[in-house]
N, C-alpha and C positions, 0 to 999 in steps of 0.2 A: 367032832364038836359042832355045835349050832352055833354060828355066829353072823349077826347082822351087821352090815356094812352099810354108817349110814353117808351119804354123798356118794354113793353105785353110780353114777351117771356121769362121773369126772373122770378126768385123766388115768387118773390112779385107782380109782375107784372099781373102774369097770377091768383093771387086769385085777385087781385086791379080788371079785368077786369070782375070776376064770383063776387065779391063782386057790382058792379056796375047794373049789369045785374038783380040780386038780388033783387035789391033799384028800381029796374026800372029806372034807366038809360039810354040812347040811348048810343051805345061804338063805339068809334075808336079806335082804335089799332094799332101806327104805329112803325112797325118793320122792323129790314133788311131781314128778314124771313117770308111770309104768311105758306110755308108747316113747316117750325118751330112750330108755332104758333099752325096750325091747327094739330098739333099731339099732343099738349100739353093739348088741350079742349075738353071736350066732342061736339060729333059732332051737336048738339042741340046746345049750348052753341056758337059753332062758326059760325052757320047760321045766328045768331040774330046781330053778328056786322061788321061793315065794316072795311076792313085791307088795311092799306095805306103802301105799302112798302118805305123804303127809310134812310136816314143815320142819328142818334140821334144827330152827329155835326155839321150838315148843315142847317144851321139857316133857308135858305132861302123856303127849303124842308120842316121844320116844319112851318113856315108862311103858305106856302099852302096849307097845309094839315088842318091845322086848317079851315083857310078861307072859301078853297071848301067846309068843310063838316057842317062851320055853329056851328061850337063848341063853346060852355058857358066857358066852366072849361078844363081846364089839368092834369092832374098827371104823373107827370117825375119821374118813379123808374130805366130810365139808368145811370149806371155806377158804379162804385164800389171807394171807395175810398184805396187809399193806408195806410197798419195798422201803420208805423215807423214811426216818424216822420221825416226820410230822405227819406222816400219813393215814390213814383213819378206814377200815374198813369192817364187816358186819364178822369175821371171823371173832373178837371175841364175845360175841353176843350167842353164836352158835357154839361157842366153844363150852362155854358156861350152862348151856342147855342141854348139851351131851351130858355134860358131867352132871347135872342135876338128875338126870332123866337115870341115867346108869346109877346113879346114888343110890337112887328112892328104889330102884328095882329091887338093888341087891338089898337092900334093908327090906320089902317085903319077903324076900327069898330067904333070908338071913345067910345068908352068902355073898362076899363079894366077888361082881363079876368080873372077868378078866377082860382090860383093855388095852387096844393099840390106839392112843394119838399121834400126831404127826406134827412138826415142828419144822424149823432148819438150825443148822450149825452151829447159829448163832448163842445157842441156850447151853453148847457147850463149854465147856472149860481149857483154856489156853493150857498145853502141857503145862505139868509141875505148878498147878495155883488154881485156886478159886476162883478166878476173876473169867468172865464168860467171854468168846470171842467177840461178842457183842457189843464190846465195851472196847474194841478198836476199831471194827467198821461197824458202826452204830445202823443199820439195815433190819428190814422185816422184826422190828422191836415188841411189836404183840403177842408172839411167841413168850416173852420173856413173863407177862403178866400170866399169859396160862399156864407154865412153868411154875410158878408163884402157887396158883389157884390147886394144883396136883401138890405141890408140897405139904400145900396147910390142910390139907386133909388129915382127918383124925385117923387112927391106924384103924387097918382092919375094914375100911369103908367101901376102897374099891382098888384092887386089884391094877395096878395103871404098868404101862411104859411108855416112851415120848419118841417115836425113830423123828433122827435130825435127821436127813440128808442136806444133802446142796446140791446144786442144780439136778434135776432128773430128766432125762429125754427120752423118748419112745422107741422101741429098738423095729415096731411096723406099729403100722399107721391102723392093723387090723388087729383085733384081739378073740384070742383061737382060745378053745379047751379040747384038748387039756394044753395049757401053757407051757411056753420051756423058752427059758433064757440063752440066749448064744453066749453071753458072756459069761465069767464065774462067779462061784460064790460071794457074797458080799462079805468080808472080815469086817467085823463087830469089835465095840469096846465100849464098857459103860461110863458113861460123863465127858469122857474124853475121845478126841478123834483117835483111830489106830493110825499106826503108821507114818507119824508125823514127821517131816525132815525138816531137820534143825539146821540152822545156818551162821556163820558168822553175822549177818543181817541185825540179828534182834540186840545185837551191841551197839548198833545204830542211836543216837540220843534221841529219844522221844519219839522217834518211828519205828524203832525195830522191831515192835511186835506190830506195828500195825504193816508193814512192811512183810514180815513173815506170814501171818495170815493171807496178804493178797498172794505171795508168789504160791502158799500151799492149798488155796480154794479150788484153782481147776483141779487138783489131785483128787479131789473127792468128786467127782461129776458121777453116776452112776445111773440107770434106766430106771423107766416104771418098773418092768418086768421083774428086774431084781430086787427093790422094793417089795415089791407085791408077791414074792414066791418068799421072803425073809418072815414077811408074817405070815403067811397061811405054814410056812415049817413049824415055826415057833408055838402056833396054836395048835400042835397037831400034839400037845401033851399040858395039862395043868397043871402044871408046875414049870416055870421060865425062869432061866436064870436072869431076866432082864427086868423082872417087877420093879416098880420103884427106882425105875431109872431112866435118864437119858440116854440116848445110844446114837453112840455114830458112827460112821461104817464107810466104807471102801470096796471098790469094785478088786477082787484080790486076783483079776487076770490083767491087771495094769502093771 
């Protein structure tokens, strides 16, 4: 599959593009940086893909970029969300211009494309209820309005899923191709975390699920690496069980 990866120059970004490479993927990489970029990859690594320079909020500049280069799928790791929930950062202005940009593409293609956004935890659903974790440790709350923006989409427009993680950390500080995770597979589940342990706790009056949530968050810590090999698997067929959904995940060697 062709898929452009736009924010390649981030954390997650630059294993999304060594995990894709990996899967035998064809890669775009559009960033505001190519020598960015190209410092970041081994030099093998960044012969094999094309770099579209240009800006993660300009809708019009991700249209193109897709189009010229004939891209199936996307993966948007720009932006970072703000931690407060009074806090205010450029993620959903980039957020909005993904999705714009991915829109119009697949409306000129008359196809929609297949996408991976990124989110955290937070947009997920407390076992057994609708009510989003979000809504007891109220944190990174701008997830929740592009959550919003992917719902109200008209069916058939664009292809989407939303990996939550929570915390992710680097398992080396280098990033290799072909890539490979020391740890395992990451177990999946849509809307809801896998694996949740329940406790006497959440009988607690008024804190119990906020309470359960804190002691069950470190359980979910999982790597770039595994992140970034979860999607380049998942894109290696068009058809995903995960369309049109949240997904949250667990490192399943814990």
């Amino acid at each position: 599959m062709k898929v452009i990866v736009i924010g390649a120059t981030g954390n997650l970004g630059t294993r999304v593009v060594a995990a894709l490479l990996t899967h035998g993927h064809s890669v775009v990489a559009y960033v505001r940086s190519s020598k960015k970029l190209e410092s970041l990859l081994p030099a093998s690594a960044f012969r094999q893909i094309t770099v579209v320079e240009g800006d993660a909020k300009n809708s019009v500049s991700i249209k193109k970029a897709i189009l010229d280069a004939n891209c199936d799928a996307v993966v948007n790791t720009a932006g970072l969300a703000a931690l407060p929930p009074w806090g205010k950062s450029d993620l959903p202005e980039i957020f909005q211009a993904v999705l714009n940009g991915v829109k119009e593409a697949g409306s000129d293609r008359k196809k929609p494309l297949r996408v991976w956004f990124l989110a955290g935890m937070g947009v997920l659903y407390y076992p057994g209820t609708e009510s989003m974790l979000s809504n007891y440790i109220p944190i990174y709350l701008e997830h929740r309005k592009n959550f919003s923006l992917l719902k109200s989409l008209p069916p058939n427009t664009v292809d989407w899923s939303m990996l939550c993680p929570a915390t992710m950390t680097p398992e080396s500080p280098d990033v290799n191709v072909p890539s490979k995770s020391s740890h395992g597979a990451l177990i999946a589940n849509a809307a809801y975390l896998p694996l949740w342990q329940d406790s006497w706790v959440k009988h607690v009056p008024l804190l119990g699920r906020v309470l359960m949530c804190a002691i069950n968050a470190p359980r979910y810590t999982t790597t770039l690496e595994q992140n970034a090999d979860f999607i380049a698997t998942d894109l290696e067929s068009f058809e995903s069980r995960w369309s049109g959904t949240t997904v949250g995940i667990i490192d399943g060697s814990k």
